[in-house]
LOVEX-413094 format. One record per atom (N, C-alpha, C): residue number from 1; residue in one letter; z, x, y. Coordinates in steps of 0.05 Angstrom, whole numbers, plus 5000, padded with zeros to 4 digits. Atoms other than C-alpha are relative to their C-alpha. Layout:
N
<i: NUM; aa: a; up: Z; east: X; north: Y>
...
***
This chain:
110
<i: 1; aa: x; up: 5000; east: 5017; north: 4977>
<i: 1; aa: x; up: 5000; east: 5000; north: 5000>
<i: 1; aa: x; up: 5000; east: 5018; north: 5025>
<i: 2; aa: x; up: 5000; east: 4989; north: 4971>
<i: 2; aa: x; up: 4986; east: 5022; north: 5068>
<i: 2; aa: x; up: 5003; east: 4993; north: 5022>
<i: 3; aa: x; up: 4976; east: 5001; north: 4978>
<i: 3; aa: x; up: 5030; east: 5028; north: 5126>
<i: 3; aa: x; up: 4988; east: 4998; north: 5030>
<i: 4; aa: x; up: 5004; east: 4978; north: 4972>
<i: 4; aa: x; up: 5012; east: 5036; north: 5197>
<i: 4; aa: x; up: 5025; east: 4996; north: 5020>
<i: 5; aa: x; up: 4983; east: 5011; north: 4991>
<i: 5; aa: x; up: 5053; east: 5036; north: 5252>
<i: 5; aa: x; up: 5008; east: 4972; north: 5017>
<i: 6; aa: x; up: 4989; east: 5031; north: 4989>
<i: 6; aa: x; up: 5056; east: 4965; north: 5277>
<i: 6; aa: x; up: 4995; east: 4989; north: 4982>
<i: 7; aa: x; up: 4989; east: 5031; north: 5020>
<i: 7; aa: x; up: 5063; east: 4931; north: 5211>
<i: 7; aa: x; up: 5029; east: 4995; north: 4991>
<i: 8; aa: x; up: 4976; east: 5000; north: 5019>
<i: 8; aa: x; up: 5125; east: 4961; north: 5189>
<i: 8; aa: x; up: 5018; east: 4998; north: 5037>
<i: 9; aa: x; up: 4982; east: 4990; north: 4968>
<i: 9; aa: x; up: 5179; east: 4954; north: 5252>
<i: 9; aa: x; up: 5031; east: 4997; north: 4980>
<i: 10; aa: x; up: 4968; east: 4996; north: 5012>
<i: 10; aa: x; up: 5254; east: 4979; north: 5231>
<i: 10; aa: x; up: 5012; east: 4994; north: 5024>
<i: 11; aa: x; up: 4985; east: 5009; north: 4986>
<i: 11; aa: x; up: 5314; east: 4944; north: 5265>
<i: 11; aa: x; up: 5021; east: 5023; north: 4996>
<i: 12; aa: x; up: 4972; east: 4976; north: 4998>
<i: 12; aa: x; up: 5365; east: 4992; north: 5241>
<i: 12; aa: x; up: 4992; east: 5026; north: 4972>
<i: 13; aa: x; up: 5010; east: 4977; north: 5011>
<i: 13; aa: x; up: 5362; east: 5059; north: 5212>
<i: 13; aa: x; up: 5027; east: 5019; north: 4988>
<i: 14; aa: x; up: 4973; east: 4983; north: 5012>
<i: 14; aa: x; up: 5416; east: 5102; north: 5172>
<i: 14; aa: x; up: 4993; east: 5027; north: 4991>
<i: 15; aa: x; up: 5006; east: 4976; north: 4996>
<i: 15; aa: x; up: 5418; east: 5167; north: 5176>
<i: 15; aa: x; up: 5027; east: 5022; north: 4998>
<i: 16; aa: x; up: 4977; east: 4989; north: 5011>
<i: 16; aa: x; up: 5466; east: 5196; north: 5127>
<i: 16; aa: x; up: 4998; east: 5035; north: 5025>
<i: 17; aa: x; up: 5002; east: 4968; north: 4993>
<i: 17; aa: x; up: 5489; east: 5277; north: 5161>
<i: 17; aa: x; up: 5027; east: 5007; north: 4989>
<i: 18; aa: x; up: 4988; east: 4987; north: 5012>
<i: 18; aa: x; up: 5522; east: 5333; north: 5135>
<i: 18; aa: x; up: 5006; east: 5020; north: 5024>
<i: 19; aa: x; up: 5000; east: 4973; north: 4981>
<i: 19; aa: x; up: 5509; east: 5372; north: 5210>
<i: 19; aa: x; up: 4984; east: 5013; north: 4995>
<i: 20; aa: x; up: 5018; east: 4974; north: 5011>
<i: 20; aa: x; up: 5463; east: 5425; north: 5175>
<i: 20; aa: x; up: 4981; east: 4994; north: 5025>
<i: 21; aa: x; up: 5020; east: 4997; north: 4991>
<i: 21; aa: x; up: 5402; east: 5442; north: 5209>
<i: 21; aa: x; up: 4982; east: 4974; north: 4992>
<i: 22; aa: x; up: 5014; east: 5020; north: 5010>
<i: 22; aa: x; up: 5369; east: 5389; north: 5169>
<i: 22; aa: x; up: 5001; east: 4972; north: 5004>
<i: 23; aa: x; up: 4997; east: 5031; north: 4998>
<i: 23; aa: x; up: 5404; east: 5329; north: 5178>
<i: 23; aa: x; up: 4993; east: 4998; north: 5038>
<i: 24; aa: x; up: 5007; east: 4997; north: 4974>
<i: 24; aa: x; up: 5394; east: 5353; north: 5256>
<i: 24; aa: x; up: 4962; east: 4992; north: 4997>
<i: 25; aa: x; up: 5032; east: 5010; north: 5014>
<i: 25; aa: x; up: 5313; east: 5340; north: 5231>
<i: 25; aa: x; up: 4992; east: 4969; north: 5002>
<i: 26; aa: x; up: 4998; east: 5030; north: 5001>
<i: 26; aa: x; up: 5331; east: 5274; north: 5207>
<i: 26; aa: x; up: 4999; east: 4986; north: 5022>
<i: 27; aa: x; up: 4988; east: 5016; north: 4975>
<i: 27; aa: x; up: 5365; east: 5252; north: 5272>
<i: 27; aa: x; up: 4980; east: 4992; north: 5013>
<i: 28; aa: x; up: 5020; east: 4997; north: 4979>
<i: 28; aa: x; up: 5308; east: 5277; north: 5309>
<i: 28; aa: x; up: 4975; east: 4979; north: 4989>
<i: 29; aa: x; up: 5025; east: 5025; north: 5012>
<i: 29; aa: x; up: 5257; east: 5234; north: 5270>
<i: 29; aa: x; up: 5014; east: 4972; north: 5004>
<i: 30; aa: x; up: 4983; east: 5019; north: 4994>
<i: 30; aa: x; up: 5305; east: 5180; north: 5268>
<i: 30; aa: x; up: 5000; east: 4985; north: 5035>
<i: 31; aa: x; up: 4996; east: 5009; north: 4973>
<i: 31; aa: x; up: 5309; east: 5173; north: 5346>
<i: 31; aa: x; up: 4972; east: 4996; north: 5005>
<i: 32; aa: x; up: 5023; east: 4999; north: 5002>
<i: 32; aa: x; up: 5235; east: 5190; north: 5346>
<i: 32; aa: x; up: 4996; east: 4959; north: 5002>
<i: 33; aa: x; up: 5000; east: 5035; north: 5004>
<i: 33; aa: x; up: 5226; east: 5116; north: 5313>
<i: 33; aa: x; up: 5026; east: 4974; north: 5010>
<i: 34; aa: x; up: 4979; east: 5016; north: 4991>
<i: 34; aa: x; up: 5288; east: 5086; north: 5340>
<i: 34; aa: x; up: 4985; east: 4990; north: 5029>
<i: 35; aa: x; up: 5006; east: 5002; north: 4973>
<i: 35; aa: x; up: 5252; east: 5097; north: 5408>
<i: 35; aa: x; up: 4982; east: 4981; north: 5004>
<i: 36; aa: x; up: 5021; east: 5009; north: 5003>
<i: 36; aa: x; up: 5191; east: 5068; north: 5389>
<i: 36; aa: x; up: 5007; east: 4963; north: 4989>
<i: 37; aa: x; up: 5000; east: 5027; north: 5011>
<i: 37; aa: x; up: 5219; east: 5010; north: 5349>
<i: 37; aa: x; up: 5026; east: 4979; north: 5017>
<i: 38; aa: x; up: 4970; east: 5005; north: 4977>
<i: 38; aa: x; up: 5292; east: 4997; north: 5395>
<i: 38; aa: x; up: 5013; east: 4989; north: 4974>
<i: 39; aa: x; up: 4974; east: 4999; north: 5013>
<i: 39; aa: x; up: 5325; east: 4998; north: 5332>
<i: 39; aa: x; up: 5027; east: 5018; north: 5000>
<i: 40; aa: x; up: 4987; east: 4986; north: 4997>
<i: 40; aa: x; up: 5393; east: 5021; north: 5321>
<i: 40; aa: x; up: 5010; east: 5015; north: 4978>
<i: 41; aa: x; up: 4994; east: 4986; north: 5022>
<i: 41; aa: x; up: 5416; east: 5082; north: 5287>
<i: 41; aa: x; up: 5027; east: 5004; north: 4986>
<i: 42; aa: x; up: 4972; east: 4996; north: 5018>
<i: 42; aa: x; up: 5475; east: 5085; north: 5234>
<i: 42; aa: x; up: 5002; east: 5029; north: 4998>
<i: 43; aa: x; up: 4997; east: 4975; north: 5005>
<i: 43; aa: x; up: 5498; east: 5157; north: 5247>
<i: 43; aa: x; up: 5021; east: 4998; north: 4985>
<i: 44; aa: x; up: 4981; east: 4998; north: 5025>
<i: 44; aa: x; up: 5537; east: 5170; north: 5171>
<i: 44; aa: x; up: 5007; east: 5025; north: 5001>
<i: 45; aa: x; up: 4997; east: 4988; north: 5014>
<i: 45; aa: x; up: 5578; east: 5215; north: 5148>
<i: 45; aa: x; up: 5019; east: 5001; north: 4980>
<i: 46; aa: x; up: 4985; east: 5011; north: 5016>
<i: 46; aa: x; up: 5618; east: 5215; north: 5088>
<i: 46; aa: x; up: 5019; east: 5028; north: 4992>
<i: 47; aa: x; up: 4971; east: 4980; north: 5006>
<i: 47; aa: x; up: 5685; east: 5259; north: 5074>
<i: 47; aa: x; up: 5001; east: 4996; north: 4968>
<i: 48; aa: x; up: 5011; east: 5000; north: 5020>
<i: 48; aa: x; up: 5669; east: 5281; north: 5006>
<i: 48; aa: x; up: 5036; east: 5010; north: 4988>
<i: 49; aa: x; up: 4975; east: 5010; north: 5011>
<i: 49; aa: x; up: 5735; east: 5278; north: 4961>
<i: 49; aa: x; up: 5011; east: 5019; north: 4980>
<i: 50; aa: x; up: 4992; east: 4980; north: 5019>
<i: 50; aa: x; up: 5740; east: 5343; north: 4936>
<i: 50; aa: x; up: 5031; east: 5016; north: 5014>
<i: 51; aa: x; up: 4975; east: 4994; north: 4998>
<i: 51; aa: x; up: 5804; east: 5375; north: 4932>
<i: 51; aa: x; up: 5015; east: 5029; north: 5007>
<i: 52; aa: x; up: 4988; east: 4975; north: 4994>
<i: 52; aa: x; up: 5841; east: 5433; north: 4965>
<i: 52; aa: x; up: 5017; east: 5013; north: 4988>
<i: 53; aa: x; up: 4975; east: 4997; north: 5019>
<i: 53; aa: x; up: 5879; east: 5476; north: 4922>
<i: 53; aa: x; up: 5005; east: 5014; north: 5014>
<i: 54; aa: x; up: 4978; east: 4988; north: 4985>
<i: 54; aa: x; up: 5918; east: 5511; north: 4981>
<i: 54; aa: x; up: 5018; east: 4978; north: 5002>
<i: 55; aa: x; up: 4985; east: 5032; north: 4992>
<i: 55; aa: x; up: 5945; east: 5438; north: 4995>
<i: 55; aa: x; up: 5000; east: 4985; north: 4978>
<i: 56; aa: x; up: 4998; east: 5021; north: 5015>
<i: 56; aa: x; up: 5930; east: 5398; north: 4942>
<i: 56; aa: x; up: 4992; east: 4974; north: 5013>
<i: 57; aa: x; up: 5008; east: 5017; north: 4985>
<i: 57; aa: x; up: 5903; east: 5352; north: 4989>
<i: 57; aa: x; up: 4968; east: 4989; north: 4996>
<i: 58; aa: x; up: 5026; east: 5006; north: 5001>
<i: 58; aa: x; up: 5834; east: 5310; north: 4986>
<i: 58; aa: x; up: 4987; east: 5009; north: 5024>
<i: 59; aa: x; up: 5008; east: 5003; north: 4976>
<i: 59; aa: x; up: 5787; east: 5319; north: 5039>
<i: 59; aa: x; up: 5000; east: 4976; north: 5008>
<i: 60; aa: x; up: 4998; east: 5027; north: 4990>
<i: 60; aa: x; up: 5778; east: 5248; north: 5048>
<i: 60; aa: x; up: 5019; east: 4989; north: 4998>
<i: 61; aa: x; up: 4979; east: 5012; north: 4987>
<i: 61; aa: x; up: 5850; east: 5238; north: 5059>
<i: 61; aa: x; up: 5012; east: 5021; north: 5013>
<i: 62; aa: x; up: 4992; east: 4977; north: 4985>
<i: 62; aa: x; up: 5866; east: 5309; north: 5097>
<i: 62; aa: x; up: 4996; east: 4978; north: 5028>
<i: 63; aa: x; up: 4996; east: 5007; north: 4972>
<i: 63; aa: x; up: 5880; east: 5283; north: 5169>
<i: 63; aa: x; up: 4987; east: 5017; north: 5019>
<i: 64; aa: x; up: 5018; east: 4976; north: 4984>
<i: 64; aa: x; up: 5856; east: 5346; north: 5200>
<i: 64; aa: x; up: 4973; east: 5005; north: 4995>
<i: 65; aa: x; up: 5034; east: 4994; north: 5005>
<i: 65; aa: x; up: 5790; east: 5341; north: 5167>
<i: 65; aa: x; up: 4988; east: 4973; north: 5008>
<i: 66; aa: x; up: 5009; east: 5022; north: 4980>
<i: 66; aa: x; up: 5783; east: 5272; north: 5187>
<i: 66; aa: x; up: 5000; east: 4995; north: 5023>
<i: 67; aa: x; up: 5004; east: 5006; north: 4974>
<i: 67; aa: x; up: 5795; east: 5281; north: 5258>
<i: 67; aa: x; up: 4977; east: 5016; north: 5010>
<i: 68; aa: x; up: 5024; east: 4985; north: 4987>
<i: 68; aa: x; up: 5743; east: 5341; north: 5259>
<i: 68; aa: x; up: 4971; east: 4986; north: 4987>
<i: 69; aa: x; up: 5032; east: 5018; north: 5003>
<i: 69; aa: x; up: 5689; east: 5297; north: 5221>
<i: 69; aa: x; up: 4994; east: 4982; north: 5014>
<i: 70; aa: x; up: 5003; east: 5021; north: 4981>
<i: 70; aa: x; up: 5705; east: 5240; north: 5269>
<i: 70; aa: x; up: 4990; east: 5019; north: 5022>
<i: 71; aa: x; up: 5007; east: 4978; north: 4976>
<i: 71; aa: x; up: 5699; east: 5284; north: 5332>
<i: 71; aa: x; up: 4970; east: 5012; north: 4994>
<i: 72; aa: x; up: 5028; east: 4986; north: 4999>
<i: 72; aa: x; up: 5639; east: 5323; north: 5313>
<i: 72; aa: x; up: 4976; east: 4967; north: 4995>
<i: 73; aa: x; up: 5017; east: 5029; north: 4999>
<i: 73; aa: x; up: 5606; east: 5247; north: 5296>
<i: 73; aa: x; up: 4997; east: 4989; north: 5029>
<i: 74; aa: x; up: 5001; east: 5007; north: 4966>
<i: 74; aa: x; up: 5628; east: 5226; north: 5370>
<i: 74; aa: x; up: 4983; east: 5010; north: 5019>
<i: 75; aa: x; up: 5021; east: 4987; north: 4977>
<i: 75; aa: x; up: 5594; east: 5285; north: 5401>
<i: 75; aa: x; up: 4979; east: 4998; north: 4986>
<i: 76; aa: x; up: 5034; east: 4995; north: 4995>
<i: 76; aa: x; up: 5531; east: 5281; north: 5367>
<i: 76; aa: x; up: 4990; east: 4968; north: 5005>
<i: 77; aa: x; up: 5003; east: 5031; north: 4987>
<i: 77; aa: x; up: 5534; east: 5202; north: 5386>
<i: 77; aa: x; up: 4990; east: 5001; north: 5026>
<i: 78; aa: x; up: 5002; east: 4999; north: 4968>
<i: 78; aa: x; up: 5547; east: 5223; north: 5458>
<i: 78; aa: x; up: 4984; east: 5019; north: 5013>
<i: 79; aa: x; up: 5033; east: 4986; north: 4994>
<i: 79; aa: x; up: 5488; east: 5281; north: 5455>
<i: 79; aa: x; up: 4983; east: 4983; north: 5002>
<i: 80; aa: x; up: 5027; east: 5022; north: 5006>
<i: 80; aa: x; up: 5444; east: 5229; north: 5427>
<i: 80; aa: x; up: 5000; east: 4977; north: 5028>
<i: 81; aa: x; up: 5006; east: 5021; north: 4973>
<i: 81; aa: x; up: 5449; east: 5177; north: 5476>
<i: 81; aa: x; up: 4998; east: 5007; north: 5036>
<i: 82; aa: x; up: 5008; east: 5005; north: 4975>
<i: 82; aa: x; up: 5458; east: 5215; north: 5539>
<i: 82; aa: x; up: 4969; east: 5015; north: 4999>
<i: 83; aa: x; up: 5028; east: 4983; north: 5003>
<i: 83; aa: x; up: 5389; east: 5257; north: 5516>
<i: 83; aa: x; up: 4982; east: 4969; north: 4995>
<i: 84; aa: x; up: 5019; east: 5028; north: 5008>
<i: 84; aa: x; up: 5365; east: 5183; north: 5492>
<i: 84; aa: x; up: 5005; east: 4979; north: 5009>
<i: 85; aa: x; up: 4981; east: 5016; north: 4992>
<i: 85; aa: x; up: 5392; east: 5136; north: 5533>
<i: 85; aa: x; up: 4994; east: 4969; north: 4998>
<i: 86; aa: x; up: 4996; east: 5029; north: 5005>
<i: 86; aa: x; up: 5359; east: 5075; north: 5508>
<i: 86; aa: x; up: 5000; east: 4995; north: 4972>
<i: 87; aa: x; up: 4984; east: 5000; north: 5027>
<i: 87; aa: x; up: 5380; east: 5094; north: 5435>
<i: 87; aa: x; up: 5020; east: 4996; north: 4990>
<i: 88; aa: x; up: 4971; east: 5009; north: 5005>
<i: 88; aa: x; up: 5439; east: 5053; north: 5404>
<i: 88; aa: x; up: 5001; east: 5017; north: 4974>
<i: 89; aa: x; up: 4985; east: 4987; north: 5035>
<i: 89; aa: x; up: 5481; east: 5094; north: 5353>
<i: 89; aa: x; up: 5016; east: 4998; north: 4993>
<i: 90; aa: x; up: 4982; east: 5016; north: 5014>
<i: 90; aa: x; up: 5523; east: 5070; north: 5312>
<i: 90; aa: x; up: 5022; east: 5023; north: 4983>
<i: 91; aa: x; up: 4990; east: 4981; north: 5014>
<i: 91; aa: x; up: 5569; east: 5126; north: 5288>
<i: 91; aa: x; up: 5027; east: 4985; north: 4972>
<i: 92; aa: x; up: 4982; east: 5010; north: 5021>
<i: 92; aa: x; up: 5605; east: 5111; north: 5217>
<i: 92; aa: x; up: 5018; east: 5029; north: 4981>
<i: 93; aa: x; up: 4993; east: 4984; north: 5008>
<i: 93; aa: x; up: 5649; east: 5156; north: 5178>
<i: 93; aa: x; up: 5018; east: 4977; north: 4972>
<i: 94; aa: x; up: 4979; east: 5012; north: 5014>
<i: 94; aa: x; up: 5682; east: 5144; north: 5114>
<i: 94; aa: x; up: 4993; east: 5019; north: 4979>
<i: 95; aa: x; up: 4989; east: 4985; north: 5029>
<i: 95; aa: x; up: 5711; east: 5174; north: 5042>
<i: 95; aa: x; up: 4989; east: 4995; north: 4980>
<i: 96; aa: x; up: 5014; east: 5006; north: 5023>
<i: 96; aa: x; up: 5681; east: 5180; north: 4984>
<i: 96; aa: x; up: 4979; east: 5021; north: 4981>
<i: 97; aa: x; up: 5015; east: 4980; north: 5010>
<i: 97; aa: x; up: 5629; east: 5204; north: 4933>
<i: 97; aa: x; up: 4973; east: 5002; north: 5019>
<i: 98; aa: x; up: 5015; east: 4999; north: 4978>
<i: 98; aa: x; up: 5575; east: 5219; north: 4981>
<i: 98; aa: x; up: 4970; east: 4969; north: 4994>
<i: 99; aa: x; up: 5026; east: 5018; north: 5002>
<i: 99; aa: x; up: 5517; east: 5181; north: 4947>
<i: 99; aa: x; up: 5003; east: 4967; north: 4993>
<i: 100; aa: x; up: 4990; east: 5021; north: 5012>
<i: 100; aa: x; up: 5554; east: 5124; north: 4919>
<i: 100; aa: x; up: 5005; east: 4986; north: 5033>
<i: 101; aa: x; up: 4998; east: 5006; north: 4978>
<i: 101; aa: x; up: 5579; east: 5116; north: 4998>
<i: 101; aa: x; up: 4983; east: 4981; north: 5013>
<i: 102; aa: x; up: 5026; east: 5002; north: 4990>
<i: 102; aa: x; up: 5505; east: 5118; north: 5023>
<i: 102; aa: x; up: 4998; east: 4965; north: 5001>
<i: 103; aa: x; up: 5004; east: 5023; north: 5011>
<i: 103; aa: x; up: 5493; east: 5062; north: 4979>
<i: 103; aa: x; up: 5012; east: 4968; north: 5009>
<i: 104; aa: x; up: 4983; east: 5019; north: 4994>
<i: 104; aa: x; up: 5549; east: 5017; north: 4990>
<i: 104; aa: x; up: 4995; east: 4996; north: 5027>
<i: 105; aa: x; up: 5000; east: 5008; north: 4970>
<i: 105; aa: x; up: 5545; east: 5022; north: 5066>
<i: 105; aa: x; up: 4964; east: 4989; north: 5012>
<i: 106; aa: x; up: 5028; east: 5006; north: 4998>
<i: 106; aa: x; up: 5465; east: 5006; north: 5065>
<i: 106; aa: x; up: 5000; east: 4977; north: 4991>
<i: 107; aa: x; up: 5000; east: 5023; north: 5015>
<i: 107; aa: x; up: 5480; east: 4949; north: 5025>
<i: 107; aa: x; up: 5013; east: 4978; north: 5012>
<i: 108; aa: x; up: 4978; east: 5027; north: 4979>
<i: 108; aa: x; up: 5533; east: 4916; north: 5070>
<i: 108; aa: x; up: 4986; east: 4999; north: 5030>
<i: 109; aa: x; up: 5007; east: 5009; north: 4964>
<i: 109; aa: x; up: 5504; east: 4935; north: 5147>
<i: 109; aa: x; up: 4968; east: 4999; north: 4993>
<i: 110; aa: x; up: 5025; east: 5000; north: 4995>
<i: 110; aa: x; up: 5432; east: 4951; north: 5127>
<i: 110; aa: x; up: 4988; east: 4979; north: 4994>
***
């Protein structure tokens, strides 16, 4: 089947990140068509649930790692919009197995 771009129009867009270089890629394509379509983007990331053996602690219940995944999600919210400023982003964070997350959260907002 073939696509062009005014048949397909996306309302909202999810856009799991990990930060890397790559998911910085994503974004950028992501806003790309956000701009074009005025959908909004679900910036994800998911606090993966592996376990510290200095602490014994999860990451996705460490407090300190949850305030720096929140925070670094905020600023690339508040890059994104004042560089895009008629791009809504939707920043989400939550615990879990990463792909299982994806899923579930695509399934309820997308």
């Amino acid at each position: 089947m073939h696509y062009n771009s005014e048949s397909v129009i996306m309302r909202k867009i999810l856009v799991p990140t990990d930060f890397s270089k790559n998911a910085l890629k994503a974004i950028s394509y992501a806003v790309e068509i956000a701009t074009k379509s005025e959908a909004v983007i679900y910036l994800m990331h998911v606090v993966n649930p592996s376990t510290n053996t200095d602490t014994t602690q999860s990451g996705a219940s460490n407090p300190k790692v949850i305030k720096e995944r929140s925070d670094r999600l905020k600023m690339s919210r508040k890059t994104l919009t004042l560089i895009h400023p008629g791009v809504k982003v939707m920043p989400h964070l939550t615990g879990g197995e990463t792909v299982q997350s994806i899923m579930d959260f695509s399934e309820k907002k997308i």
